[in-house]
N, C-alpha and C positions, 0 to 999 in steps of 0.2 A: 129436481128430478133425481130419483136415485140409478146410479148404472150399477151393472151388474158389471164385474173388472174381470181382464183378462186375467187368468191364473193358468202356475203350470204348476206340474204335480214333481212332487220332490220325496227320497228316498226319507226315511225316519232318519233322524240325528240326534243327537244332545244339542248341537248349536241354533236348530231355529232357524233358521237363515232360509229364505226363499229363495226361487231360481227368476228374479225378474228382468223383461228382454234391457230396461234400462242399466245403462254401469253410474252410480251416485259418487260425485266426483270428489269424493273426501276420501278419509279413513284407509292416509297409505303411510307406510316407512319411508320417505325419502324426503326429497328438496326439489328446488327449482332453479329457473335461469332468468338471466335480468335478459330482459330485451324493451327496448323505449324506442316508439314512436310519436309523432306528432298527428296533430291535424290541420290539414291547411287552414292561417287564416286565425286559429284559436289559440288558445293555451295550449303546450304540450302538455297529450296525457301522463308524461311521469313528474310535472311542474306540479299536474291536477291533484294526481294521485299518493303522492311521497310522502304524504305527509298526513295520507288517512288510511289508506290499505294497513291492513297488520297482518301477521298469521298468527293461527287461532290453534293452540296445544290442548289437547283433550285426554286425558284418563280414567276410562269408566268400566264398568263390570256391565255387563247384557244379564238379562234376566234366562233363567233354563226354563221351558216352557214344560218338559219331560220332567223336571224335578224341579217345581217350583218352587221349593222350601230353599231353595241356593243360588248363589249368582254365577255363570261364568267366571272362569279366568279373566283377571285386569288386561285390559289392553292400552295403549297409546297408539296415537293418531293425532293427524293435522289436515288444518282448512285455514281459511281464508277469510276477511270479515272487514269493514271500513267502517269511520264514524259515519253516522250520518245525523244526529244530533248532539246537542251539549252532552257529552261524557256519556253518550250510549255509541254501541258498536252495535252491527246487523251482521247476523253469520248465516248459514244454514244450519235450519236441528238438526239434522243429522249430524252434521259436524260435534254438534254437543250432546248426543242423545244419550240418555242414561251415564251421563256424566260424576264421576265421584271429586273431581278436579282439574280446574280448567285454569291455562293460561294464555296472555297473550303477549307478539313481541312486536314491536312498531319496525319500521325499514331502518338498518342503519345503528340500530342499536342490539347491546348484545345482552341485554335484561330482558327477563322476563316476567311480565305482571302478574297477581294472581285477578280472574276475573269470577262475577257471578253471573249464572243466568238469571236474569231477571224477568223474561217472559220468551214461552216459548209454544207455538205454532206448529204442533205435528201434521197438521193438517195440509199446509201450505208449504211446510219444510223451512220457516224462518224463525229465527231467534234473537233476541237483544240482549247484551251481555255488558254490565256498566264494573268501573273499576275505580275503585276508592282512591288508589294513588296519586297524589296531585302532580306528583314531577312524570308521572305519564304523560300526562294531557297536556303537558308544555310544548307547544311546536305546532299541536295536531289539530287537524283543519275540516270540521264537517263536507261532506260531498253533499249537493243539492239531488233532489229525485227530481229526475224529468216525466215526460210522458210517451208514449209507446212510439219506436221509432216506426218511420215506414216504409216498406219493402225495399230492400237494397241498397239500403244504408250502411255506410260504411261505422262499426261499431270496435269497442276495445276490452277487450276481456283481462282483467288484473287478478295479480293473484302469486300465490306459490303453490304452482304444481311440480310432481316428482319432478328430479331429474337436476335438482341447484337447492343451493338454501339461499337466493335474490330472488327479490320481485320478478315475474315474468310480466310482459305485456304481449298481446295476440291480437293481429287482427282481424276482422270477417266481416259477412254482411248479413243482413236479413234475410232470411229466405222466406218461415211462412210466421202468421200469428194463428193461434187456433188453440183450442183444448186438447190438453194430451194431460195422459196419467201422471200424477209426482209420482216417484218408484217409493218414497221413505212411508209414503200414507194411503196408496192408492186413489187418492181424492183426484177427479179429474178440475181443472184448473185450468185458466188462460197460461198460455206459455211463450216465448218466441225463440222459435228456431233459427239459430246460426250457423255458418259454414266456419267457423275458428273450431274446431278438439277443443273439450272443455275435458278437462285431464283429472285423476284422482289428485284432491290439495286444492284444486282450482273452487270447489267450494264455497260459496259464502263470500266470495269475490267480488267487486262491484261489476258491470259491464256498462262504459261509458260511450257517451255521442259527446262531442262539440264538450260542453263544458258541464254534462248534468249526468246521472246515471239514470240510464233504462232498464237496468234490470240487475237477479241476480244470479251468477253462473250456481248452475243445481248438479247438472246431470247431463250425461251423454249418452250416445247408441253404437255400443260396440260393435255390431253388426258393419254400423257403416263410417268411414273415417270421414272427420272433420265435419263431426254434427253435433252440436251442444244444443242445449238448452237453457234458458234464463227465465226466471221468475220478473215476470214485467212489475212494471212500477205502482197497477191498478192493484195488483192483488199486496205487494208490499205498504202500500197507502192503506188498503183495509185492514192489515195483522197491525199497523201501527197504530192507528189509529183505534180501534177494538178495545187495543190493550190499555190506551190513557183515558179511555173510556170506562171500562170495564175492569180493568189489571187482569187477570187472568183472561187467555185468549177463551172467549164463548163460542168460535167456530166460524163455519160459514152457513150460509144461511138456503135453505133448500125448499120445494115446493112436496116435496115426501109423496111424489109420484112417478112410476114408472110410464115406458109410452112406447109405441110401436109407430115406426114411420109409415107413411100412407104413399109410396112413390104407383103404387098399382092402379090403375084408373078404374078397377072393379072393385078397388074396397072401399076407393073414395065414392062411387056411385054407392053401394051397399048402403055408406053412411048417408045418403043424401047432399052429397055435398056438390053444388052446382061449378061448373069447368072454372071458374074464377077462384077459388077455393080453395086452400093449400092450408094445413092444419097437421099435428097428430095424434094418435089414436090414445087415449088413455087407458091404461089394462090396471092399474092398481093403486090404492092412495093407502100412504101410510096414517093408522088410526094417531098418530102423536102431529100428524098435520094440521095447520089450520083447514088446512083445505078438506078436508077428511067427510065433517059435513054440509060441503058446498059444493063441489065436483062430483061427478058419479062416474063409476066401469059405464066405458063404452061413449062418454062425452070426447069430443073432439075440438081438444084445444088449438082456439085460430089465431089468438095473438093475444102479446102481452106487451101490457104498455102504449097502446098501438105498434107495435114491431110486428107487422104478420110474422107468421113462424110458416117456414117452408114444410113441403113431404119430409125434408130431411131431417126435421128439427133445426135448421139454424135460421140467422135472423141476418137484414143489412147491417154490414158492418165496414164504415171507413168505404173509401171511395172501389164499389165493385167488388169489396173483400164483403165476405159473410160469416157466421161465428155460431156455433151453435147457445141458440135461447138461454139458454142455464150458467151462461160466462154473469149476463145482467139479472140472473138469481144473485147468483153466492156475491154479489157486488153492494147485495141492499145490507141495510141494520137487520139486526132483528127486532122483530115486532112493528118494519116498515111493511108500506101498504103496496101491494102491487094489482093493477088493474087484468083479469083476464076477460079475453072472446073466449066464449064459447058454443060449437054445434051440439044442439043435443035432439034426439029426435026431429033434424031436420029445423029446427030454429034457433036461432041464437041470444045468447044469455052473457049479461055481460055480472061480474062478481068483482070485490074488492076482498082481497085477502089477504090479510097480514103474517107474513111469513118469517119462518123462524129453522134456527140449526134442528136438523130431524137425524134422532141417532137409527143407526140399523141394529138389528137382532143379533150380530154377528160381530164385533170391534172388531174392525180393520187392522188397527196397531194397538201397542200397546208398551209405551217408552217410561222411562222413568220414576216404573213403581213396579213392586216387586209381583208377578201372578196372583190370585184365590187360589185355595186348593183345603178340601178336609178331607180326612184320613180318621177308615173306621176298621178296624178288622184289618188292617193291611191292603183294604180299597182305597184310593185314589183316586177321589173325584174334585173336578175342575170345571170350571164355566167353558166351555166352546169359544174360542177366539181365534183370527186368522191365522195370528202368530204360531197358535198352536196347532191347527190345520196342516200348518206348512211343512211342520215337524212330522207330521204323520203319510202314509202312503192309502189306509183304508176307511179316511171318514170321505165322503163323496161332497164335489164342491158346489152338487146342487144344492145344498141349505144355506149357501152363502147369500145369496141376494137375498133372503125373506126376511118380513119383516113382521116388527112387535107386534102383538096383539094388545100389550097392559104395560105401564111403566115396572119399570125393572126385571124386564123380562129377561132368561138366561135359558141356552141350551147347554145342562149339566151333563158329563160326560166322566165313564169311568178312564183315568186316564193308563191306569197299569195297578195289576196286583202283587202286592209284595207279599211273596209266599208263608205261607204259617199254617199250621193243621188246623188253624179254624175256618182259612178260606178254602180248602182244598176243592178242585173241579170248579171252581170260582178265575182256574187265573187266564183261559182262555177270552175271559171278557175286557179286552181292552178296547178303545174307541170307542165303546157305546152307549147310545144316550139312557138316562134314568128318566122313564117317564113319570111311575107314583111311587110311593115310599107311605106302603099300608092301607092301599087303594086311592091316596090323595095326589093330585097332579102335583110334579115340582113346579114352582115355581122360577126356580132361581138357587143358586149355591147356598145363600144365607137359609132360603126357604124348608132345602133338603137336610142342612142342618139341624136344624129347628125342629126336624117331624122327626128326627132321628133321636133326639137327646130329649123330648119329651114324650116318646115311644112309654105306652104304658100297657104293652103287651108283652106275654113272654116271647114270642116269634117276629121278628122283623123282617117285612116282605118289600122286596126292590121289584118292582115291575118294569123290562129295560126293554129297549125297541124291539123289534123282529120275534114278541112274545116272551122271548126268555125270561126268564128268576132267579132271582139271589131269594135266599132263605136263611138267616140267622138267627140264634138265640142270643136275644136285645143285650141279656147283662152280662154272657160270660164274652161277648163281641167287645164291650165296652173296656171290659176286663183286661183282654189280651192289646189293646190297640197299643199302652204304652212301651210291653213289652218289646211289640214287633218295632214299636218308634225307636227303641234301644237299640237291638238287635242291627236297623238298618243307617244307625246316625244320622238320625231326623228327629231336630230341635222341638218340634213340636208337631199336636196332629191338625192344627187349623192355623191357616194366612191370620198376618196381623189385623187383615179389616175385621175376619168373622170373630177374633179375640174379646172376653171382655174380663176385667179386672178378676172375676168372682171366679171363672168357671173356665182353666186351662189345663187339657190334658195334655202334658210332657214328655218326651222318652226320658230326660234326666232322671 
């Protein structure tokens, strides 16, 4: 199922940077403090831990979303990360996201390794990071993955958070299990909430029980003290596994439909659905769905799997706990089969559908590769991205949840005009979508491209939302772009994807 995610609106900036209610527990200037407890009965946690915890040094440039042609200022930052197999490490991405140089240091020692990422999971906010050095790996001791602790269990969060350059150890307990937002990808995800402060550095830190890890420390709620979060073991077991499968993580896997709860007893009678009956409403399938033609607007889905599914969307889960339906989605393969009920005018239909990762119209994030962007005339256009959203204050967040109509679909947008007497009265159009380019729908960035540089008229007509027009003459437009590319010290007037050997226009 696809959610539509909370967002909140944020001033224009160069840096990009959203306002999310989550604080993502990496990416600080400091240290940490030793603190070592045990558990009755077991191993002590820092017997468990001493010899697989490391922390994780990152140096990377963020990408400008406002000038895509450049990177940010370098930054350094640090997180947290343990073996947990033969000579792979597990962090969180974010700790390494858009990375130009990572290293890592083990407890105890005053070297520092260089590491690579070898697979990484924006989606889920985890990453695997292996290191060629042999005299690393001497001493150091995989941690086993357990399975999801259960409510009010006493747990141990490792790590270096600010405030020491030692290991810290923290204790707390369970509070809930449930889906909550990851803040690095907006992807909703199983999580478990604890009562330990899960601190900036704490990152990428195991979170153990007894003698296995349950999870891993992500993020916290600044709002409220001593509330972290942990990426549990199910979804850590999926990016791991994905990735020996696959090598590059393929996602998680979705049913590419949206649903309305049904808690009213007048919409569930409307639908025909007799007082035994608990289901919800289906309002839209995305066309890249399996499901797409086999579900219909307006069907009432009753369960899957056999799991009824409540008015609320969730399902049994663990003894008297419940979980909303879409944790036992993103849980399958892709291209595995999943069983649904469904109501449809009053009878029920049962389907097998093999479900798969379903992208939205809009990328959520966007880490470790550089924006699109072509530049015509000192216009500035760019595909529609959250990231880029973020950055702005007048594109409206209603087009965020919609979705594709045809593979490779993009919402192109002028992103800013960089002044020159050939766009003059042109530079009041920033944020706005370009519908045709010469009466032809855009497609997509590459698409508007394309209609632009095989333009074989002399007037070039931009047709862009709310009716407006651009009007240019094709060749003396083409003419002026490398000048204006001079003029503004911009390398070039298209991203390396849209590039090809034969045909690049330069400011050099």
């Amino acid at each position: 199922m696809l959610f539509g995610c909370v967002r909140f609106g944020t001033l224009r900036c160069s840096s990009g940077l959203s306002n999310f209610p989550w604080r993502i527990a990496s990416r600080f200037r400091g240290c940490a403090s030793l603190c070592l407890l045990a558990e009755d009965g077991k191993c002590s946690v820092n017997d468990l831990t001493l010899n697989s915890v490391v922390k994780v040094f990152c140096r990377s440039a963020k990408s400008s979303f406002l000038q895509p042609w450049q990177k940010r200022l370098p930054e350094q930052s640090s997180g947290s990360g343990f073996v947990f197999a033969r000579n792979k490490i597990l962090t969180n991405a974010h700790v390494v996201a858009d990375h130009t140089f990572v290293q890592v240091r083990k407890h105890g020692s005053p070297t520092k390794y260089k590491a690579k990422v070898e697979a990484v999971g924006h989606e889920c906010d985890l990453a695997i990071l292996v290191i060629k050095s042999k005299k690393f790996w001497e001493d150091m001791k995989p941690l086993e993955l357990g399975d999801i602790p259960s409510l009010y269990q006493n747990v141990y969060v490792v790590g270096y958070p600010k405030g020491g350059d030692n290991i810290s150890i923290t204790k707390g307990v369970v509070s809930r299990v449930e889906l909550t937002e990851y803040s690095h990808s907006q992807a909703k995800l199983m999580t478990i909430q604890i009562d330990a402060a899960i601190n900036p550095g704490n990152s990428g830190g195991p979170v153990v029980m007894e003698n296995t890890v349950v999870g891993v420390a992500f993020q916290g709620l600044p709002s409220s003290e001593n509330t972290g979060y942990i990426i549990p073991t199910p979804v850590i077991k999926h990016f791991v596994a994905n990735v020996e499968e696959n090598g590059p993580f393929s996602g998680f896997c979705s049913l590419g439909i949206t649903c309305q709860h049904m808690e009213n007893v007048q919409i569930r009678s409307y639908f025909k659905m007799n007082p035994k009956m608990t289901g919800i409403l289906i309002k839209e399938i995305s066309a890249f769905s399996s499901a797409y033609s086999i579900l219909k607007k307006d069907d009432i889905l009753l369960s899957m799997d056999g799991l009824s599914i409540g008015n609320d969307e969730t399902v049994n889960f663990r003894k008297k706990e419940r979980i909303n339906f879409n944790h036992f989605v993103s849980m399958k393969k892709p291209s595995e089969t999943t069983l649904l009920k469904v109501l449809r005018e009053g009878k029920q239909h049962e389907f097998n559908i093999n479900i798969k990762p379903v992208e939205p119209l809009i990328p959520v994030y966007q880490y470790d590769k550089l924006p699109s962007y072509y530049i015509l005339a000192g216009i500035v256009f760019v595909p529609l991205t959250k990231p880029y959203m973020d950055c702005c204050y007048s594109i409206c967040d209603c087009v965020f949840g919609n979705m594709p109509k045809k593979a490779g679909e993009q919402i192109v947008v002028i992103s800013q005009v960089l002044e020159d007497d050939i766009n003059v009265g042109y530079s009041s159009f920033e944020d706005i979508e370009v519908r045709k380019v010469n009466g032809v729908q855009v497609e997509n960035l590459k698409h508007l491209c394309q209609l632009i540089e095989e333009c074989c008229t002399e007037d070039l007509r931009l047709d862009l939302e709310q009716e407006n027009v651009i009007i240019l003459k094709h060749k003396p437009a083409i003419k002026a772009t490398p000048k204006i590319l001079k003029r503004y010290g911009i390398p070039s007037a298209k991203s390396k994807d849209l590039r090809s050997p034969r045909t690049v226009v330069t400011g050099v």
